[in-house]
N, CA and C atoms of all chains as a GROMACS GRO file, in nm:
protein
  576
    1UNK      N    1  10.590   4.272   9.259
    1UNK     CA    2  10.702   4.288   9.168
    1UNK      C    3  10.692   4.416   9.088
    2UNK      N    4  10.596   4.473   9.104
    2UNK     CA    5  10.550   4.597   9.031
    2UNK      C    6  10.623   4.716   9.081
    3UNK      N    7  10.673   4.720   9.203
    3UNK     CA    8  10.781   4.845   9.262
    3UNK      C    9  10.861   4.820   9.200
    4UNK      N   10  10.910   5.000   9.200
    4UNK     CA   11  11.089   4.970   9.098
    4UNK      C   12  11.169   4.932   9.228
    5UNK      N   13  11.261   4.871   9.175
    5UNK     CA   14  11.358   4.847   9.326
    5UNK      C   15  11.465   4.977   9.301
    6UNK      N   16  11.514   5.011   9.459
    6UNK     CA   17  11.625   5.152   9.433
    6UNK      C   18  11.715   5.106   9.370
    7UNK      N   19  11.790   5.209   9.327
    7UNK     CA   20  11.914   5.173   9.255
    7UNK      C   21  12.030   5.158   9.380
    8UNK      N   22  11.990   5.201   9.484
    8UNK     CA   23  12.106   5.123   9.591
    8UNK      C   24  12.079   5.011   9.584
    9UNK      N   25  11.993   4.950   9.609
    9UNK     CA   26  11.995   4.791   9.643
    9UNK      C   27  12.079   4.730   9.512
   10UNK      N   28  12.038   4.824   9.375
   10UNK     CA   29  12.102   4.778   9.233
   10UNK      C   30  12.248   4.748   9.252
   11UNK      N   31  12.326   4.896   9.335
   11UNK     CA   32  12.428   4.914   9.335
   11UNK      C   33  12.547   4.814   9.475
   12UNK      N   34  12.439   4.750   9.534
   12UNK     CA   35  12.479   4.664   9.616
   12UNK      C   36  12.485   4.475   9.502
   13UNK      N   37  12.427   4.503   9.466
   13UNK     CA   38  12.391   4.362   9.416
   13UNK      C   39  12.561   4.385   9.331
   14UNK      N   40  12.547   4.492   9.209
   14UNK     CA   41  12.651   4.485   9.117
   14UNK      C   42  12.830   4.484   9.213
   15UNK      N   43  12.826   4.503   9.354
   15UNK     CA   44  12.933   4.488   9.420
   15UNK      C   45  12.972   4.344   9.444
   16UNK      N   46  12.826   4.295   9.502
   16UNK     CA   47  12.831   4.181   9.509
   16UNK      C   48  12.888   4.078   9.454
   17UNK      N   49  12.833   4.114   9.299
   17UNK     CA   50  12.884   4.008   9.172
   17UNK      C   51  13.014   4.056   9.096
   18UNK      N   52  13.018   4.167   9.130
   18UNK     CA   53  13.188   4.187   9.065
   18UNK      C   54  13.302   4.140   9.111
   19UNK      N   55  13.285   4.132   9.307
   19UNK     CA   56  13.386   4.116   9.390
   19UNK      C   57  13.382   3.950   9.417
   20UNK      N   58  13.312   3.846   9.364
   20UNK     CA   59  13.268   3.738   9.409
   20UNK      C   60  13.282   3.692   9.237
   21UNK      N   61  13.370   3.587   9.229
   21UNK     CA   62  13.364   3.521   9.089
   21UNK      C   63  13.268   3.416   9.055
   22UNK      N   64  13.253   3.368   9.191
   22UNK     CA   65  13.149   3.293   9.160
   22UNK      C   66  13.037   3.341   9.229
   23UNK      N   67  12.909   3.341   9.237
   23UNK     CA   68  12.812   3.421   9.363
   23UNK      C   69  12.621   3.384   9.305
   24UNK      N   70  12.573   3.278   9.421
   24UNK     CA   71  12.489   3.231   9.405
   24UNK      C   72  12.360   3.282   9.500
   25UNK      N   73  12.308   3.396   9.393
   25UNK     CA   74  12.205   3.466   9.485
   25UNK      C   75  12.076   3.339   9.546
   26UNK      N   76  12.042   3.330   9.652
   26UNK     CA   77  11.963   3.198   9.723
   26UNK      C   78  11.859   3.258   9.800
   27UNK      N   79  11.775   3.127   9.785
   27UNK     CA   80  11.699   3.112   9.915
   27UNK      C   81  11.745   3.024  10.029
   28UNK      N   82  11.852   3.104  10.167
   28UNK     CA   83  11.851   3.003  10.289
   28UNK      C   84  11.981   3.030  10.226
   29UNK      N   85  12.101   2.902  10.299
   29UNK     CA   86  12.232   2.946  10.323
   29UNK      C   87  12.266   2.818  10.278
   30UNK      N   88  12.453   2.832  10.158
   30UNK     CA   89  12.412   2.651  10.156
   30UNK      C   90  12.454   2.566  10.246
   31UNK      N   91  12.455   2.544  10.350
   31UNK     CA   92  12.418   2.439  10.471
   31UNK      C   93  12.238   2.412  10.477
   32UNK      N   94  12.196   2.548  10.454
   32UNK     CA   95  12.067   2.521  10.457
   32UNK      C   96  11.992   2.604  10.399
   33UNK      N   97  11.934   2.583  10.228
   33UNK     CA   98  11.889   2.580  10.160
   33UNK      C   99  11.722   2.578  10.182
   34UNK      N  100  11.635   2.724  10.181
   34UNK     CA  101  11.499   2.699  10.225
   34UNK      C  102  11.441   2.687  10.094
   35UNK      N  103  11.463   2.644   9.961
   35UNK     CA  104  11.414   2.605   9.904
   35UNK      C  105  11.436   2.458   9.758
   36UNK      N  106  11.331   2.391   9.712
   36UNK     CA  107  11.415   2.321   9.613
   36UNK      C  108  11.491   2.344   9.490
   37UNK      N  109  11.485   2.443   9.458
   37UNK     CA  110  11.537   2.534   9.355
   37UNK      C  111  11.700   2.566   9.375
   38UNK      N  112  11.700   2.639   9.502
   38UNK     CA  113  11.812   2.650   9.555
   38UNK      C  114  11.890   2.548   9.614
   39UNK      N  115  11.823   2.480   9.677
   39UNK     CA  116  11.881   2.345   9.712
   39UNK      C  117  11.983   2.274   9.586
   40UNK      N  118  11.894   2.238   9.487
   40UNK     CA  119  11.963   2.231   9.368
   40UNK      C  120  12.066   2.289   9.321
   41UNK      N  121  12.048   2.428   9.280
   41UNK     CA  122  12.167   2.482   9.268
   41UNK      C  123  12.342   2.435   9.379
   42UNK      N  124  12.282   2.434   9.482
   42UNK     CA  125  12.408   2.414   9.561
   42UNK      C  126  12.430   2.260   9.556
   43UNK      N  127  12.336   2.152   9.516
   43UNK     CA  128  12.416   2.077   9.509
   43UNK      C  129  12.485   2.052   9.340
   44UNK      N  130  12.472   2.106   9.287
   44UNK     CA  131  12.520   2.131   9.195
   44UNK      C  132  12.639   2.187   9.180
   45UNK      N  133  12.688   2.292   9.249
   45UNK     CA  134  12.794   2.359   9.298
   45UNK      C  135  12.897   2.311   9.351
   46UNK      N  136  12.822   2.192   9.454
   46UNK     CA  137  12.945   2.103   9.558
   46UNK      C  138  12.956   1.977   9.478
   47UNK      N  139  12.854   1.942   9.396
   47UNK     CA  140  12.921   1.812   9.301
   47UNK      C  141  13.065   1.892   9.222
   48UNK      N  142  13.035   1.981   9.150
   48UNK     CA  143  13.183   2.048   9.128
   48UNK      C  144  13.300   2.056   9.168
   49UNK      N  145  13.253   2.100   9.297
   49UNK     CA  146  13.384   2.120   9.400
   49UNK      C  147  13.424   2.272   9.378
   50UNK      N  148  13.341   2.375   9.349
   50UNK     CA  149  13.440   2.526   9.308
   50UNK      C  150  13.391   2.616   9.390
   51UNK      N  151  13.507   2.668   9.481
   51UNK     CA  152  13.436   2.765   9.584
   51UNK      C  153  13.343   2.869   9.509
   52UNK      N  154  13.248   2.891   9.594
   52UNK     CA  155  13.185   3.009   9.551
   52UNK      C  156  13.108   3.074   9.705
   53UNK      N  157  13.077   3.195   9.704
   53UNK     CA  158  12.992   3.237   9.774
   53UNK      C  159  12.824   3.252   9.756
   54UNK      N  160  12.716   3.288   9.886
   54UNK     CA  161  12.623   3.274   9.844
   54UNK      C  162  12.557   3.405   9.892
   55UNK      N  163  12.446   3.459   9.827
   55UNK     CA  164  12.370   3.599   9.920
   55UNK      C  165  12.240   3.532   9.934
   56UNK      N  166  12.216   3.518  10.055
   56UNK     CA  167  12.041   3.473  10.135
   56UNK      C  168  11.919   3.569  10.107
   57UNK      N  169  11.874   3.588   9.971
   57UNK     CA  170  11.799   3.691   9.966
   57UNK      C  171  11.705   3.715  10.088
   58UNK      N  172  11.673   3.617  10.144
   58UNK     CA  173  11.521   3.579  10.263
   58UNK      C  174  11.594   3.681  10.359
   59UNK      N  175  11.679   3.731  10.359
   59UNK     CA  176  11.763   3.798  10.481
   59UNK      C  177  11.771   3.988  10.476
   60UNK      N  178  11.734   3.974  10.336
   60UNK     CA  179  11.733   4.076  10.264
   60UNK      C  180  11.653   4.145  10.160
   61UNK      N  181  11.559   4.199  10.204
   61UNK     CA  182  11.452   4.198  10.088
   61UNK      C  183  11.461   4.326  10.002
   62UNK      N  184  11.571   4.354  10.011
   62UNK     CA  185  11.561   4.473   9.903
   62UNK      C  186  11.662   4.424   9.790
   63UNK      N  187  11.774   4.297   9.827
   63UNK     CA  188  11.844   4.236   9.748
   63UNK      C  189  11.727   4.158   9.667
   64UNK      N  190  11.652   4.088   9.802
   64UNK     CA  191  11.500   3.980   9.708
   64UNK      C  192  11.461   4.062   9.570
   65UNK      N  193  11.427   4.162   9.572
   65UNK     CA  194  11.350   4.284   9.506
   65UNK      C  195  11.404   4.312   9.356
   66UNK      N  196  11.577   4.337   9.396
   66UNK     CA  197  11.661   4.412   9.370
   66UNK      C  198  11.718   4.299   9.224
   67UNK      N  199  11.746   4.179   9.268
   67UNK     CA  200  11.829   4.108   9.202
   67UNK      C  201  11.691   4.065   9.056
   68UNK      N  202  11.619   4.050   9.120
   68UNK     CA  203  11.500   4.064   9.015
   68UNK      C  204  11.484   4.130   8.863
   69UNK      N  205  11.517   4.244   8.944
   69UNK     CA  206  11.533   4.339   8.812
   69UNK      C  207  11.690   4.344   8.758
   70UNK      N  208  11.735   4.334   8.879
   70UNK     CA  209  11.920   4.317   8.776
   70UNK      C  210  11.927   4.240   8.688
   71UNK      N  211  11.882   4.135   8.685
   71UNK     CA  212  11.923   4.055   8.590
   71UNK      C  213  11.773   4.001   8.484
   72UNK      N  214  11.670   4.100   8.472
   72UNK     CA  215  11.565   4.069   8.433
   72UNK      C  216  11.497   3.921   8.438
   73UNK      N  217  11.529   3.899   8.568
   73UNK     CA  218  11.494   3.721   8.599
   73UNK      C  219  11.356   3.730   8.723
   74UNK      N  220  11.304   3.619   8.689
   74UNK     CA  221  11.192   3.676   8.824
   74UNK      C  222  11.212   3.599   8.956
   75UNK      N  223  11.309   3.491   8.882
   75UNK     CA  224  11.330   3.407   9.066
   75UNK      C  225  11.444   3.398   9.098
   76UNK      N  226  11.483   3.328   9.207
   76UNK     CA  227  11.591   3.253   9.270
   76UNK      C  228  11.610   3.085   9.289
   77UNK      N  229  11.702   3.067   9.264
   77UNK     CA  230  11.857   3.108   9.255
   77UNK      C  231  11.881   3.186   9.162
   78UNK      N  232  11.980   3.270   9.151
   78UNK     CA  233  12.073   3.296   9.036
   78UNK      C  234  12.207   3.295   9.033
   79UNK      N  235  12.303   3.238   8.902
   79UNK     CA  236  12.422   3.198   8.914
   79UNK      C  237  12.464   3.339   8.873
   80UNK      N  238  12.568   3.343   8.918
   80UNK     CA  239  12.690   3.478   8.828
   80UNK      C  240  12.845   3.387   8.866
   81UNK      N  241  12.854   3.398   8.743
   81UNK     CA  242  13.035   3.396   8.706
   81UNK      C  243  13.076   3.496   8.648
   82UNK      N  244  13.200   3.544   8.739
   82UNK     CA  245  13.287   3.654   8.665
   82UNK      C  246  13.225   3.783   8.612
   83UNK      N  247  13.109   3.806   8.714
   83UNK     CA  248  13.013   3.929   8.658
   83UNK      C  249  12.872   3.887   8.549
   84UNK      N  250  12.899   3.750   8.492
   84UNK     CA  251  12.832   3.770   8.408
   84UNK      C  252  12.706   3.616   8.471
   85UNK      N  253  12.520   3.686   8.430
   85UNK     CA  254  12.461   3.626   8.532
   85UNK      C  255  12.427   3.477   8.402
   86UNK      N  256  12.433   3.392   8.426
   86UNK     CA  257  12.454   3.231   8.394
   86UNK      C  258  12.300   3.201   8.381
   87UNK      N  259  12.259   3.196   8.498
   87UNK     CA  260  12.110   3.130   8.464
   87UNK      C  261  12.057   3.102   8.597
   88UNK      N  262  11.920   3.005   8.626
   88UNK     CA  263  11.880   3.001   8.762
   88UNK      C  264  11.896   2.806   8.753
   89UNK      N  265  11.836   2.736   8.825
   89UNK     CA  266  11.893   2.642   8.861
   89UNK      C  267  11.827   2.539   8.752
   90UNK      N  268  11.765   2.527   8.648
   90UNK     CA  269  11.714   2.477   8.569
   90UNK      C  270  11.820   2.503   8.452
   91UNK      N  271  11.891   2.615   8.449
   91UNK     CA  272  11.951   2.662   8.346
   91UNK      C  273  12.160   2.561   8.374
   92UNK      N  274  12.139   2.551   8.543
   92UNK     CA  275  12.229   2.528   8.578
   92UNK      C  276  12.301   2.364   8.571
   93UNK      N  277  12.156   2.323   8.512
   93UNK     CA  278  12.119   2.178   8.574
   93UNK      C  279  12.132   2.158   8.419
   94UNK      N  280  12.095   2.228   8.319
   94UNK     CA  281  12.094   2.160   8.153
   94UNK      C  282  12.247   2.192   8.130
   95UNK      N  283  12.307   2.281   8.214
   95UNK     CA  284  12.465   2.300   8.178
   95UNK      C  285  12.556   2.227   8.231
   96UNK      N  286  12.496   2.151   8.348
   96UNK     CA  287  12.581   2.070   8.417
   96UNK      C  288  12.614   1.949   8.325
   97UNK      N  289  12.518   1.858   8.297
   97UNK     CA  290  12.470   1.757   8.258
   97UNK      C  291  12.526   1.736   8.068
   98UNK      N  292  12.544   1.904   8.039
   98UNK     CA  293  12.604   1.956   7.890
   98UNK      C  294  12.745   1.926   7.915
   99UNK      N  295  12.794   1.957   8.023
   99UNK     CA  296  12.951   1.937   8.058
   99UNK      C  297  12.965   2.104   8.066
  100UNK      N  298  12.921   2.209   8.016
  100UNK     CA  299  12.976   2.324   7.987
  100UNK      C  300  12.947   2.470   8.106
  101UNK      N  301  12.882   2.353   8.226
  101UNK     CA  302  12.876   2.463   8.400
  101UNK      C  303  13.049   2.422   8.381
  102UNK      N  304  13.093   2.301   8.366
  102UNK     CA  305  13.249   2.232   8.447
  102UNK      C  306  13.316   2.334   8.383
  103UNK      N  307  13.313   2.378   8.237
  103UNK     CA  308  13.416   2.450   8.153
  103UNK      C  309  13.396   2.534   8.206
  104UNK      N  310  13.289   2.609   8.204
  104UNK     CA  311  13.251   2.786   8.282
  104UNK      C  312  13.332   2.808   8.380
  105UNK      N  313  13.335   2.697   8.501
  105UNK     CA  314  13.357   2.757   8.643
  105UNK      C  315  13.509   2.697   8.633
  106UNK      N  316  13.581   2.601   8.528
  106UNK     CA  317  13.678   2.607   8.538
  106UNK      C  318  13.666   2.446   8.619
  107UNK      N  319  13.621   2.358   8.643
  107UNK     CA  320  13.628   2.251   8.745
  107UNK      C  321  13.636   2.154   8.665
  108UNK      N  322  13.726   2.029   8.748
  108UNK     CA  323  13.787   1.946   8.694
  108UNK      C  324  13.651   1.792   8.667
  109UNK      N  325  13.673   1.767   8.527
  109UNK     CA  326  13.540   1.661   8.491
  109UNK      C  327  13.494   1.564   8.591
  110UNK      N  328  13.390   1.546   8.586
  110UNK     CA  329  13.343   1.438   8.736
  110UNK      C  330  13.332   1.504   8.868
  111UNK      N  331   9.803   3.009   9.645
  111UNK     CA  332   9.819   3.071   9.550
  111UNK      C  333   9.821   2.990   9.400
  112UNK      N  334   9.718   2.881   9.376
  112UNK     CA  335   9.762   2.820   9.226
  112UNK      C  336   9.701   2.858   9.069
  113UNK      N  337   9.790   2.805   8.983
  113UNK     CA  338   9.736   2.806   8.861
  113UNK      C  339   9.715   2.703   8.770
  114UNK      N  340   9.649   2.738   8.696
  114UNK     CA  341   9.635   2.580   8.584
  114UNK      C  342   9.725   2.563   8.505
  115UNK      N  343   9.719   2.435   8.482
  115UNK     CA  344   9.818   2.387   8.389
  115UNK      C  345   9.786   2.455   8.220
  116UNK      N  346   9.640   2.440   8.200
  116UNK     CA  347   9.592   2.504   8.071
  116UNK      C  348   9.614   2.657   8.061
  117UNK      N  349   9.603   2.685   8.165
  117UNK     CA  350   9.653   2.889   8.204
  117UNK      C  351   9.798   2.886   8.148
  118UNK      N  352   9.840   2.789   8.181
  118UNK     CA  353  10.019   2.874   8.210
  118UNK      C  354  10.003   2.835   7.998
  119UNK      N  355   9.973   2.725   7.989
  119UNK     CA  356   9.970   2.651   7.850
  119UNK      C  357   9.970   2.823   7.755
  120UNK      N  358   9.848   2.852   7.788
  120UNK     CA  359   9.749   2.942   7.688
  120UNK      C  360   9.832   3.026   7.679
  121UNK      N  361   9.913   3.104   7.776
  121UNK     CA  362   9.958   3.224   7.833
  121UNK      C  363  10.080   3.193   7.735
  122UNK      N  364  10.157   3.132   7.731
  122UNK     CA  365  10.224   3.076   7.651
  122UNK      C  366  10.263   3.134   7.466
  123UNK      N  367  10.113   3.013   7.464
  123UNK     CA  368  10.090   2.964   7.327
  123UNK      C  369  10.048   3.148   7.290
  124UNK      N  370  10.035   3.225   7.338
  124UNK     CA  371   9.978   3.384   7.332
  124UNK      C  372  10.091   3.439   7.295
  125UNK      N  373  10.151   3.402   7.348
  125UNK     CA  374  10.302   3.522   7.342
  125UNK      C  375  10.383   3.459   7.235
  126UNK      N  376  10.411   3.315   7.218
  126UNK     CA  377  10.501   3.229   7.121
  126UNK      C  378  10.374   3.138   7.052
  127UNK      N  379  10.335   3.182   6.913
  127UNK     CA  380  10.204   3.127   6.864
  127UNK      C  381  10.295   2.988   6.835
  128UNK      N  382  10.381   2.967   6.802
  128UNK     CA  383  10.460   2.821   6.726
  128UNK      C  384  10.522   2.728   6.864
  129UNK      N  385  10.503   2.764   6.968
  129UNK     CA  386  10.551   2.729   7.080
  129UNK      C  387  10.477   2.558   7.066
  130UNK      N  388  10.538   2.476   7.129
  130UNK     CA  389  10.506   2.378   7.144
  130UNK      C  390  10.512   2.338   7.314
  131UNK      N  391  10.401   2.328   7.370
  131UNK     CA  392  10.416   2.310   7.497
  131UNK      C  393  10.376   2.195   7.587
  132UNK      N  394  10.472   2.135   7.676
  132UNK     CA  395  10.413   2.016   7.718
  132UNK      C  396  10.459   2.043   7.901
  133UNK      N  397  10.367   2.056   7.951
  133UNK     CA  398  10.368   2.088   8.128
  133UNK      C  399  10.308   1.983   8.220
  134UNK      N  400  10.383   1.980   8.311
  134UNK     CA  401  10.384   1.822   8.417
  134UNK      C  402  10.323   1.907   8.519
  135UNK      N  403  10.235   1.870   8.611
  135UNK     CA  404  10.210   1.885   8.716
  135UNK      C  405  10.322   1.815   8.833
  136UNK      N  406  10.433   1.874   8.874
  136UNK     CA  407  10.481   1.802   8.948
  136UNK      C  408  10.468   1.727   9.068
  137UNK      N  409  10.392   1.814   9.176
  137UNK     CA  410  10.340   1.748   9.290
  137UNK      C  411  10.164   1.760   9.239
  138UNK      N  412  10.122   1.761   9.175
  138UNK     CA  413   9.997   1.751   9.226
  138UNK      C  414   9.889   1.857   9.290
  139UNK      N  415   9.957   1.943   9.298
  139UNK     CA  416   9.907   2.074   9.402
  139UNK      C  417   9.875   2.143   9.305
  140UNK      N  418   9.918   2.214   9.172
  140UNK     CA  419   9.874   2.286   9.078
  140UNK      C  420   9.956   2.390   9.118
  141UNK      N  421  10.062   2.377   9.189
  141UNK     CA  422  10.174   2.504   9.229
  141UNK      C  423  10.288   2.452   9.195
  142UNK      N  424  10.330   2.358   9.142
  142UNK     CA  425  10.492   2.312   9.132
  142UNK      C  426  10.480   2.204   8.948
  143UNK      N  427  10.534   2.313   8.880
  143UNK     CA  428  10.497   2.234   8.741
  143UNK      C  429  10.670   2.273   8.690
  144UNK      N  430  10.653   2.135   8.565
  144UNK     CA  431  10.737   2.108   8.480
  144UNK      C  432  10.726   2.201   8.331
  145UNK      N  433  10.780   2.303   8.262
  145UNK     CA  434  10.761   2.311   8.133
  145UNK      C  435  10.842   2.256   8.059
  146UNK      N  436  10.797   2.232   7.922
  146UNK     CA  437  10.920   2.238   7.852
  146UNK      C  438  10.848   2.261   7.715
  147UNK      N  439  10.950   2.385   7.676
  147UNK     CA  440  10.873   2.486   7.563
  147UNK      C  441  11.010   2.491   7.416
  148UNK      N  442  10.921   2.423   7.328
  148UNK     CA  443  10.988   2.431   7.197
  148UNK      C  444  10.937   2.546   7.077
  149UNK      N  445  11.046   2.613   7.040
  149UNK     CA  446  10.985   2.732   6.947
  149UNK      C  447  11.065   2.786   6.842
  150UNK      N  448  11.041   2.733   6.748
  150UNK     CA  449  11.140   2.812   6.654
  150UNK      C  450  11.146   2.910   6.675
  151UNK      N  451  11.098   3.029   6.735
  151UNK     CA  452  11.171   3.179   6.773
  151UNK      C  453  11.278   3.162   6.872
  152UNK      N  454  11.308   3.055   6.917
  152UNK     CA  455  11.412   3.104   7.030
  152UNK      C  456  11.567   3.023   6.907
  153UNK      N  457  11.564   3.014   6.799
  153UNK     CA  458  11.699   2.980   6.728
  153UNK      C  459  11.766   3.089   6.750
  154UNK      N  460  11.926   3.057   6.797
  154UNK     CA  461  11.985   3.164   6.790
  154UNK      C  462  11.972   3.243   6.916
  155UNK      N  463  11.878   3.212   7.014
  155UNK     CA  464  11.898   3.288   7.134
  155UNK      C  465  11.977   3.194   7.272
  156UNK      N  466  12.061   3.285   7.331
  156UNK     CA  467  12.046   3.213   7.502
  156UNK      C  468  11.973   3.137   7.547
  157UNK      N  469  12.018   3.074   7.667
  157UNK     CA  470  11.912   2.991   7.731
  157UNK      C  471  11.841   3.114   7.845
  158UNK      N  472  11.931   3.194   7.864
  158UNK     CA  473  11.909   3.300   7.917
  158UNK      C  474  11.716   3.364   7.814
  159UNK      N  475  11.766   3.374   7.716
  159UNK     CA  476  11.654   3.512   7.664
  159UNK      C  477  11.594   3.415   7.585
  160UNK      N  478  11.635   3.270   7.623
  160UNK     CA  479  11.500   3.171   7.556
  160UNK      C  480  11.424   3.184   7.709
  161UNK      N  481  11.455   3.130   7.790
  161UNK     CA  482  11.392   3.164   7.921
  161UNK      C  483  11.313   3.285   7.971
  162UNK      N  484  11.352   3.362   7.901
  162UNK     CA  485  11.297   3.538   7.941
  162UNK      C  486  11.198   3.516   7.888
  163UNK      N  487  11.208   3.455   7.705
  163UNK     CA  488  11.116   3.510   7.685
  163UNK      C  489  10.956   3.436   7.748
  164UNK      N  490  10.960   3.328   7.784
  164UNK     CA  491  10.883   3.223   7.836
  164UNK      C  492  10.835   3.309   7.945
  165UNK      N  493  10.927   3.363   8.077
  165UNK     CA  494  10.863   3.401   8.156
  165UNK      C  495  10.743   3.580   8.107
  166UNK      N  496  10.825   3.653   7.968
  166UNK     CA  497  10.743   3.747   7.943
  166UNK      C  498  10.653   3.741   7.912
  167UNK      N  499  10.630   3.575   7.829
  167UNK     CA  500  10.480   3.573   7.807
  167UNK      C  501  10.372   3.565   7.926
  168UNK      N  502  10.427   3.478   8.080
  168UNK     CA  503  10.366   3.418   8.216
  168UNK      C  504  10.325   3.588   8.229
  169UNK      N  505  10.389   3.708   8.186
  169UNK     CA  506  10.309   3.832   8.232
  169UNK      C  507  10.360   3.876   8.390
  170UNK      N  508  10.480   3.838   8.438
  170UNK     CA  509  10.466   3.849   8.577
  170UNK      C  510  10.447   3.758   8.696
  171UNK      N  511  10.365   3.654   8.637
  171UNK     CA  512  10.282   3.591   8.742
  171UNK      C  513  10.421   3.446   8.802
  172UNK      N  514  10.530   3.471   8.716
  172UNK     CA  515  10.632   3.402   8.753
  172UNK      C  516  10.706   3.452   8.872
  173UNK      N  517  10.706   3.343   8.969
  173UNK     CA  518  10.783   3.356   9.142
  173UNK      C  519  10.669   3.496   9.218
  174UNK      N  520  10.516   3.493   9.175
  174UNK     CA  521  10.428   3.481   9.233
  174UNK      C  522  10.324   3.407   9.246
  175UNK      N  523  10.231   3.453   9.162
  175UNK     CA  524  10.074   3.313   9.123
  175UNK      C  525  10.157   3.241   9.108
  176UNK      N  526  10.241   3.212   9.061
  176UNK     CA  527  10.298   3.065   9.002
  176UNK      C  528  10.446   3.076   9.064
  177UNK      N  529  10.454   2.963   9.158
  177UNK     CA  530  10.522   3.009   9.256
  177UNK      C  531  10.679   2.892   9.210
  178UNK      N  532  10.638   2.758   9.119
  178UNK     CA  533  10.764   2.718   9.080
  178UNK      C  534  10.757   2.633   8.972
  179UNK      N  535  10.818   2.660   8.854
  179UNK     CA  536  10.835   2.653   8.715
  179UNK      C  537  10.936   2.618   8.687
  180UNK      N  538  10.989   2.456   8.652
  180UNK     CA  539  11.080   2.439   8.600
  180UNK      C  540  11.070   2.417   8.471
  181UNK      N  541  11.151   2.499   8.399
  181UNK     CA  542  11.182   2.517   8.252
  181UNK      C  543  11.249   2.518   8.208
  182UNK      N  544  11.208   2.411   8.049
  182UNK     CA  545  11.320   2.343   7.964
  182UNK      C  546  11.276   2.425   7.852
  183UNK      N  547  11.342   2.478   7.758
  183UNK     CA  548  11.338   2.529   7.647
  183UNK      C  549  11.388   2.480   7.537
  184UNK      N  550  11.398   2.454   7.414
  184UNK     CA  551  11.431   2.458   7.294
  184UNK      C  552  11.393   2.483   7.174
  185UNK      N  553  11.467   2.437   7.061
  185UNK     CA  554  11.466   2.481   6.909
  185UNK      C  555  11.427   2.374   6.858
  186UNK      N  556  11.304   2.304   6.765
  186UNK     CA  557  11.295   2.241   6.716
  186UNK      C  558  11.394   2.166   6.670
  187UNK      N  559  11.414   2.026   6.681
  187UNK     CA  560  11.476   1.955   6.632
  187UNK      C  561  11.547   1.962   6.509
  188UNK      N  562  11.413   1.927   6.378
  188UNK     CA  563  11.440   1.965   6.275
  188UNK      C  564  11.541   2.055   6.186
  189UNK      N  565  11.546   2.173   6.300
  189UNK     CA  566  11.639   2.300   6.265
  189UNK      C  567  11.720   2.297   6.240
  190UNK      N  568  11.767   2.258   6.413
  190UNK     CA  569  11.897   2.200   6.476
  190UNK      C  570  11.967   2.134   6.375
  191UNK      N  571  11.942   2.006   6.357
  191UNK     CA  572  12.038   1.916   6.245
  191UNK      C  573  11.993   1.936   6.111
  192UNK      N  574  12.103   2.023   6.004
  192UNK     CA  575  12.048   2.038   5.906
  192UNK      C  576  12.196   1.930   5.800
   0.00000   0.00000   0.00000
């Protein structure tokens, strides 16, 4: 974690999350989720019901690298709404349960 | 790749001296733990940069040596309801 990551990979990530309102950087794809962290997150996502897209860091290791330092976070998942980065799946899971992931993403209660 | 439960504790209690810390071993392996860290320094912050700051104290060793950390954060109770 000690390499700086380039600022391309930076400048890919910030495309990513601008053009994508919702966008759940992962481990694995959500059909298939290579980890429990991420796993979580997505089912978290589909209890909602709110489209979102996902980026497979495992596919990509300069995004792996990259998203790290974007958002001064050290793991995965990470949520972004509307540009702005939310939290990782622990963060996602005390907001769900708050009621205030449903308000964020806009999704209807239950 | 594991760490102790008293490591991650210390590492902690170093960075947030008022921290109150209580960590689960989740599976058993000494690689998959529970935190949950109370500190009157995090009043007034994110869950975001209450979280940061938890992992700045781990030094790094978060989503490597210590490969999964679930973490709960808060503000003393007391505070909270005045």
């Amino acid at each position: 974690m000690s390499d700086a990551s380039n600022p391309e990979s930076l400048t890919r990530i910030a495309d990513l999350v601008g053009k994508n309102d919702i966008v759940l950087f992962m481990k694995g794809t959500a059909l298939f989720p290579q980890c429990g962290f991420s796993s979580r997150a997505i089912a978290i996502l589909d209890r909602l019901g709110v489209q979102y897209e996902t980026v497979d860091v495992l596919q990509d290791p300069e995004i792996r690298q990259g998203i790290k330092a974007y958002s001064e976070w050290p793991t995965v998942p990470q949520l972004y709404v509307r540009g702005e980065f939310v939290g990782g799946s622990d963060i996602m899971m005390e907001m769900f349960e708050s009621g205030e992931l449903q308000q964020l993403l806009g999704a209807e209660a239950g | 790749m594991a760490m102790a439960a008293s490591e991650i504790e210390r590492l902690i209690k170093a960075a947030i001296p008022d921290a109150e810390v209580v960590i689960r071993d989740l599976a058993g392996d000494g690689d998959h733990y529970a935190a949950r860290v109370v500190s009157r320094s995090f009043a007034g912050l994110s869950r975001i940069r209450q979280h940061q700051q938890v992992y700045a104290a781990l030094g790094g060793r978060m989503g490597g040596e210590l490969h999964a950390l679930q973490l709960q954060t808060a503000v003393p109770q007391m505070e909270k309801s005045k």
